[in-house]
LUMKOLGU-366119 format. One record per residue (C-alpha): residue number from 1; residue in one letter; x, y, z. Coordinates in steps of 0.1 Angstrom, whole numbers, m for minus. Each point is the difference from the previous one (the first is absolute). Example, Ala and Ser with C-alpha at 12.3 -4.5 7.8 and 13.67 -1.06 7.14 Angstrom:
BEGIN
i 1	aa A	u 123	v m45	w 78
i 2	aa S	u 14	v 34	w m7
END
This chain:
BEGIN
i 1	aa X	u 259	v 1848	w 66
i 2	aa X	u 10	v 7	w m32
i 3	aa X	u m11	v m18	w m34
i 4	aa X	u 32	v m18	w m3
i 5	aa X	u m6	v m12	w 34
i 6	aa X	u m32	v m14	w m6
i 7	aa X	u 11	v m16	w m29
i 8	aa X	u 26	v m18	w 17
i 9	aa X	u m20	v m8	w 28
i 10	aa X	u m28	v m22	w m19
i 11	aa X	u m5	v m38	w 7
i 12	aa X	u 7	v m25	w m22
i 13	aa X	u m36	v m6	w m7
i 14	aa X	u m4	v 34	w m9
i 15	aa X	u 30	v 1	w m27
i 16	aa X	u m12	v m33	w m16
i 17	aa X	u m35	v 20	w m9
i 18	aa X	u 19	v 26	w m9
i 19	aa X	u 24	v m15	w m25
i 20	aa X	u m36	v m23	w m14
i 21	aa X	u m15	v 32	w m11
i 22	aa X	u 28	v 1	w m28
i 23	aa X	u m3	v m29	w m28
i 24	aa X	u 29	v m22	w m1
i 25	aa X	u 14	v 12	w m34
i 26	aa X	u m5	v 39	w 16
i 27	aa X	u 20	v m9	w 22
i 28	aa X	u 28	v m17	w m17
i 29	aa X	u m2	v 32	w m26
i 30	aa X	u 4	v 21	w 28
i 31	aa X	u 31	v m18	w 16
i 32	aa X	u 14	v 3	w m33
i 33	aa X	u m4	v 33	w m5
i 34	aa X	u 13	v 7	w 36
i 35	aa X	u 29	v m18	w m2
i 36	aa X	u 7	v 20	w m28
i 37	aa X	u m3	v 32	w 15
i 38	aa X	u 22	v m8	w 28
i 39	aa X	u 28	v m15	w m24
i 40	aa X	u m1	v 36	w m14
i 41	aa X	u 2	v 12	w 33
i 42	aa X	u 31	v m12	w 10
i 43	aa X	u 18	v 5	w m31
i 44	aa X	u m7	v 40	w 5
i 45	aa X	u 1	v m1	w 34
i 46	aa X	u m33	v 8	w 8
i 47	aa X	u m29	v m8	w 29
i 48	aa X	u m22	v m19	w m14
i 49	aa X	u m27	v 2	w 28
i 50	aa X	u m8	v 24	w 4
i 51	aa X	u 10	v 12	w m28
i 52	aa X	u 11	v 39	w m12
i 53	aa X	u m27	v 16	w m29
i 54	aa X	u 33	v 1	w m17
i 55	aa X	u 8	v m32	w 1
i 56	aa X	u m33	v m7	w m11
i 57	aa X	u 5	v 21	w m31
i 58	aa X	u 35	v m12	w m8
i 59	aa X	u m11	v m35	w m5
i 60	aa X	u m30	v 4	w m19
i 61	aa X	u 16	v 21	w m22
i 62	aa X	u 26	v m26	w m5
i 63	aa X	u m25	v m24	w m8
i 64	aa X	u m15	v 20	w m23
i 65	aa X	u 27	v m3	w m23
i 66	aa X	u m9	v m34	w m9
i 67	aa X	u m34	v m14	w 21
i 68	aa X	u m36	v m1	w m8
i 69	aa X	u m25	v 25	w 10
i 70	aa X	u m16	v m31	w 17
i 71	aa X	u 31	v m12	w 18
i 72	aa X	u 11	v 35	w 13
i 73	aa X	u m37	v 0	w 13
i 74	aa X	u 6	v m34	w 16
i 75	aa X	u 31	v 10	w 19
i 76	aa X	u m16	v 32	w 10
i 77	aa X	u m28	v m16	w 16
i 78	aa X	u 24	v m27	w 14
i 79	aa X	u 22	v 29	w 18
i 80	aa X	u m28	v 14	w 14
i 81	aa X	u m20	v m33	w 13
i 82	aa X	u 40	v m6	w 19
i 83	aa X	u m2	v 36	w 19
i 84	aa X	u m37	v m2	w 8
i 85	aa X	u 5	v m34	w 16
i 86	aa X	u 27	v 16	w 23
i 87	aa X	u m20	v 25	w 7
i 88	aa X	u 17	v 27	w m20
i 89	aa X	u m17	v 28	w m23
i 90	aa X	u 9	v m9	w m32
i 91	aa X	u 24	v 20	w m23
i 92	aa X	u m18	v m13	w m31
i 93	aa X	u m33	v 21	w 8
i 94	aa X	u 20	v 32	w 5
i 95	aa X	u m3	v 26	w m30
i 96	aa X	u 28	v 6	w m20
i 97	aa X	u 1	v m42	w m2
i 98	aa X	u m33	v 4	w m14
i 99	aa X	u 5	v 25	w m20
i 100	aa X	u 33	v m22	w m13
i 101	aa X	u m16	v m30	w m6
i 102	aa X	u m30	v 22	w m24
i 103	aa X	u 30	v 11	w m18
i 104	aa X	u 11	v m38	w m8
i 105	aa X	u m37	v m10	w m7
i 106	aa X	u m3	v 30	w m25
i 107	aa X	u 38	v m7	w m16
i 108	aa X	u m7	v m39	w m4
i 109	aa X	u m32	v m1	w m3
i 110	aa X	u m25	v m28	w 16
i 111	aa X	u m10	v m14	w m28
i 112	aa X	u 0	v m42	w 15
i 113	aa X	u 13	v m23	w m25
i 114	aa X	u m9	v m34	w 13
i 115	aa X	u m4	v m39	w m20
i 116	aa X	u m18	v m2	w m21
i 117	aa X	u m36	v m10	w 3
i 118	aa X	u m8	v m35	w m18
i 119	aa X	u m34	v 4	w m17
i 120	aa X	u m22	v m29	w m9
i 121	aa X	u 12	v m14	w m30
i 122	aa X	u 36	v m1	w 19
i 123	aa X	u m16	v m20	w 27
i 124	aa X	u m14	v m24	w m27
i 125	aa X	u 31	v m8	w m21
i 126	aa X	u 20	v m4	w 34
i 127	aa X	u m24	v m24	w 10
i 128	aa X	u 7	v m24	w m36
i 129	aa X	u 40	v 5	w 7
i 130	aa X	u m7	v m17	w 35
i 131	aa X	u 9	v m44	w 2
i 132	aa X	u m25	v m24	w 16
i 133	aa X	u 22	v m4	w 30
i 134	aa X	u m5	v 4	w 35
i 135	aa X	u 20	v 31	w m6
i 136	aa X	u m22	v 13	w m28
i 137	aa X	u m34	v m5	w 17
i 138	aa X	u 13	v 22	w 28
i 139	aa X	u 10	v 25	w m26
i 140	aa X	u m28	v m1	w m14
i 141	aa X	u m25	v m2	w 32
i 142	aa X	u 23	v 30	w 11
i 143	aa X	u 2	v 26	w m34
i 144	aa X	u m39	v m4	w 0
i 145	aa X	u m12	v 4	w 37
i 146	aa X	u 23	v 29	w 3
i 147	aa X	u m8	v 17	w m31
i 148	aa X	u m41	v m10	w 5
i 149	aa X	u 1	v 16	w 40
i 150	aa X	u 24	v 31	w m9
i 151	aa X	u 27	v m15	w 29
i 152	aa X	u 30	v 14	w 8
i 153	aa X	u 31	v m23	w 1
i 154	aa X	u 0	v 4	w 36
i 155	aa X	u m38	v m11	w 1
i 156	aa X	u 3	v m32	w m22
i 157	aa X	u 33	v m16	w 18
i 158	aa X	u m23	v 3	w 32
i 159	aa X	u m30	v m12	w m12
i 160	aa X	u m13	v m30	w 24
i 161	aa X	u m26	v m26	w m10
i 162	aa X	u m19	v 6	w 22
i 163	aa X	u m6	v 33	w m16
i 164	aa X	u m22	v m14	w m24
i 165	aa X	u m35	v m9	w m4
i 166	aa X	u m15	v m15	w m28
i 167	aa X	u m31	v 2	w m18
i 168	aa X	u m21	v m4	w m32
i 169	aa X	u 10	v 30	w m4
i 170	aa X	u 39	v 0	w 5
i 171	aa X	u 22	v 5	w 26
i 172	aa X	u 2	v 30	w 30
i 173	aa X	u 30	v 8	w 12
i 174	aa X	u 4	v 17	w 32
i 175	aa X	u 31	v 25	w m1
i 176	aa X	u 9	v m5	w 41
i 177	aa X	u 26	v 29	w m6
i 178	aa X	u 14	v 23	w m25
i 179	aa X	u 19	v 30	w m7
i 180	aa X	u m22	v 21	w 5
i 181	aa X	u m22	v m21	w 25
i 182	aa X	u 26	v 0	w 31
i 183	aa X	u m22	v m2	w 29
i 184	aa X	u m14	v m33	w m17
i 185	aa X	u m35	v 11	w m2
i 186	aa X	u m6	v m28	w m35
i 187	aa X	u m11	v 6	w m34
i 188	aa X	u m22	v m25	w m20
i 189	aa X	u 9	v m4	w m39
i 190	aa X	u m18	v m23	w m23
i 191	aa X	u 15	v m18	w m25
i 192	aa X	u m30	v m10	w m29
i 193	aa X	u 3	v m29	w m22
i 194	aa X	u 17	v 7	w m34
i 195	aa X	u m18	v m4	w m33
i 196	aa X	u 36	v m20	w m11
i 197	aa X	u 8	v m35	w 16
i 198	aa X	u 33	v 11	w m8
i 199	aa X	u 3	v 33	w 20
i 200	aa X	u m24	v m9	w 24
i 201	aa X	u 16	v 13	w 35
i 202	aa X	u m29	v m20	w 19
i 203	aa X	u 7	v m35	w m20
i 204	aa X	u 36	v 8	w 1
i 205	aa X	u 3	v 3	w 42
i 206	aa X	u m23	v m28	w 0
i 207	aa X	u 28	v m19	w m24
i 208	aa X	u 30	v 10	w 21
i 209	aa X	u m18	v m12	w 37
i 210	aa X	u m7	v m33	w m16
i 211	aa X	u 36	v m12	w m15
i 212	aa X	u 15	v 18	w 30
i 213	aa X	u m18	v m13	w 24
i 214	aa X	u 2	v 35	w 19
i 215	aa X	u m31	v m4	w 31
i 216	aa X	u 11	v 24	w 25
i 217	aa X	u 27	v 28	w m1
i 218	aa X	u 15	v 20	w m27
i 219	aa X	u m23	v m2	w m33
i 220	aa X	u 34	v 6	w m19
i 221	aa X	u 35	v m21	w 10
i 222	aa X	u 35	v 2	w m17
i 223	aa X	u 9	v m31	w m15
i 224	aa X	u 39	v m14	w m2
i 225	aa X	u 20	v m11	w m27
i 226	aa X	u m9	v m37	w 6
i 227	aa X	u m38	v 7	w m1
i 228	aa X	u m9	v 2	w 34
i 229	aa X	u m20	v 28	w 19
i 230	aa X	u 14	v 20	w 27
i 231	aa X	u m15	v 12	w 29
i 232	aa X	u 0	v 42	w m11
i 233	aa X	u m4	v 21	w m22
i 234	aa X	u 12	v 39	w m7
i 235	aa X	u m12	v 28	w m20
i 236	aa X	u 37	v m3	w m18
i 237	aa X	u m14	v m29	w m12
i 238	aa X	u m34	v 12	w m17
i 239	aa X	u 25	v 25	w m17
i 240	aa X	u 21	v m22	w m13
i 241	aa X	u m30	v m22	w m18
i 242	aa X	u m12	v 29	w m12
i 243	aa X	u 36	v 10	w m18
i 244	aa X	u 2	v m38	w m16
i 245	aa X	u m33	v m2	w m14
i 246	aa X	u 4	v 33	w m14
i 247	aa X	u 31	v m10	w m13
i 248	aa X	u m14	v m37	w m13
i 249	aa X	u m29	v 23	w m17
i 250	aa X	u 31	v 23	w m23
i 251	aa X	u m6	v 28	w 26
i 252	aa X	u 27	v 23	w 13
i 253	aa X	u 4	v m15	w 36
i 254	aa X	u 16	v 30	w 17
i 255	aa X	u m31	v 18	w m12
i 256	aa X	u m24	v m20	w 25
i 257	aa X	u m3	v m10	w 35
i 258	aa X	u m22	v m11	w 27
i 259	aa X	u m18	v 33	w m1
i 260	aa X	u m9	v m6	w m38
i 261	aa X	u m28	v m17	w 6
i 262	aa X	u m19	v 24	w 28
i 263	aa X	u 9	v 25	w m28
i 264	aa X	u m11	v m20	w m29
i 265	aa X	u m35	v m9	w 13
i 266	aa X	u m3	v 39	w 9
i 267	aa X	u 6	v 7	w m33
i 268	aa X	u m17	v m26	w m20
i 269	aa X	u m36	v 6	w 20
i 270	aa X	u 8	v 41	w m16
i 271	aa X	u 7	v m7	w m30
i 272	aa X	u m31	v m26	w m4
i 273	aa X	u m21	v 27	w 14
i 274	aa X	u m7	v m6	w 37
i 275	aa X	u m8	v 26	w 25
i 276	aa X	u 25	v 12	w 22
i 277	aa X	u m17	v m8	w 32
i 278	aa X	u m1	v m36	w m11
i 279	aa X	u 34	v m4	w m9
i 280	aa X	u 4	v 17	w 33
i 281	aa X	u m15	v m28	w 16
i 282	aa X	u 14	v m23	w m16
i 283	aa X	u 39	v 14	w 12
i 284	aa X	u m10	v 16	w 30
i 285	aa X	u 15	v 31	w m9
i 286	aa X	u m17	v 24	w 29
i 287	aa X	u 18	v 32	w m23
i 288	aa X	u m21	v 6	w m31
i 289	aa X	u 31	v 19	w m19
i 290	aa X	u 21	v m30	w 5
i 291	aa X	u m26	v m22	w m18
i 292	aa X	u m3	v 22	w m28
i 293	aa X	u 36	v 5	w m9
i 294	aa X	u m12	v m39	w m15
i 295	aa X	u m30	v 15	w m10
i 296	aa X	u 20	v 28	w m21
i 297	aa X	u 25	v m25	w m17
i 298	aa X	u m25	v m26	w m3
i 299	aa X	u m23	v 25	w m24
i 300	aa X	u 25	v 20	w m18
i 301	aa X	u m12	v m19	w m34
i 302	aa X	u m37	v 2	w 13
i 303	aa X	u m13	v 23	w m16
i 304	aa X	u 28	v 15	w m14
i 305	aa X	u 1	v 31	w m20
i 306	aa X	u 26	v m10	w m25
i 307	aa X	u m20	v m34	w m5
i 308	aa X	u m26	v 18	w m15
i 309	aa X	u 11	v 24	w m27
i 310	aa X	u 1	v m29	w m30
i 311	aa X	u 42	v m5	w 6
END
């Protein structure tokens, strides 16, 4: 039997873990980017699966001419995930694709420009922009438990309450899942009191679960127009907050996102000095080079040559 075959021939049970091992934005990424592919397809005519090494090449180069290193990337990986599932070799790990896609990398460059990290002060004039209002106190409970625990957007709008304990000493949250935590194996963060009232992410939760009324389910809810809290909550959401206190605080909003505040606690914790493995720990960062691209722009006036020669 051939792999095809034995694709085809798997039970249902057997797709559904197969399709879980993917996160669910992977996966809509991926559908994206393969609906794309095939769209180009049939407007040259072309097989898309399996697909020629020319075809391969024709396409990428066409999205060279105006894509991201990242998103060619994306759609690379995407093409090849589709064939392996079918059981086919994939065209994308054949040579002179390789050798193609070095050439874009080395043309464009891979230089990542992403938002914008928002540092500590940011977080603290956001905070004063933010009302008294059920609203606000969500905002607010929200901006500081994500920047505090280093989350990712996708890790706050999932947050449950019963992920959190508290102490004397704060609160631990237990990460059930992430992006880089698939199989679900958990990851403890703790969340320590702030010195500030104010920006205290501890006092703050503890504000939000009181005039919410939140006891079981999602910590963090999207609330209508008429004041009244919904039943969900997306990671769109925890973007959007982030862009209108940004904005409330005389920031550029297209400059920041959800991702701003993993990156701006990354970045803050370097350039007040801490060590990278705590910072680490803090993010959960399992690649040390990832962490210290933070680390790099978080010290570049640390120390800094030109800071000491009396300009």
């Amino acid at each position: 039997m051939n792999s095809v075959a034995v694709v085809s021939d798997l039970s249902p049970e057997s797709l559904a873990y197969i399709s879980g091992s993917k996160s669910d934005n992977t996966k809509r990424s991926y559908s994206s980017d393969w609906a794309d592919f095939t769209s180009y397809c049939l407007r040259h005519n072309d097989e898309p699966l399996p697909a020629s090494v020319k075809t391969i090449i024709d396409y990428l180069t066409a999205l060279a001419s105006t894509a991201k290193v990242s998103t060619i990337n994306r759609k690379t990986t995407a093409i090849s995930q589709a064939h392996q599932a079918k059981g086919f070799q994939s065209p994308t790990h054949s040579l002179p694709v390789k050798a193609l896609l070095r050439g874009i990398r080395k043309a464009k460059g891979t230089a990542q420009h992403g938002k914008a990290p928002l540092l500590t002060n940011d977080i603290r004039t956001m905070i004063t922009t933010l009302p008294e209002t059920l609203i606000g106190k969500r905002d607010r409970a929200l901006l500081l438990l994500g920047f505090a625990g280093a989350f990712r957007r996708s890790e706050i709008a999932s947050l449950l309450i019963e992920d959190l304990t508290f102490s004397r000493d704060g609160i631990t949250v237990l990460l059930r899942r992430s992006k880089t935590d698939q199989e679900g194996e958990g990851r403890k963060i703790g969340i320590p009191y702030g010195s500030n009232p104010a920006t205290c992410p501890v006092r703050a939760i503890e504000d939000w679960l009181k005039v919410s009324g939140i006891i079981e389910g999602l910590l963090f809810r999207s609330i209508n127009k008429g004041g009244n809290m919904q039943e969900s909550f997306d990671d769109k959401t925890v973007a959007r907050i982030v862009k209108r206190a940004a904005l409330a605080a005389g920031l550029n909003p297209s400059d920041y996102a959800g991702h701003s505040l993993r990156a701006g606690l990354a970045t803050s914790a370097a350039m007040a000095g801490v060590e990278e493995r705590v910072i680490m720990k803090q993010t959960g960062h399992r690649s040390v080079n990832m962490v210290r691209k933070y680390i790099r722009d978080g010290s570049l006036f640390i120390d800094n040559a030109a800071g000491q020669i009396g300009l």
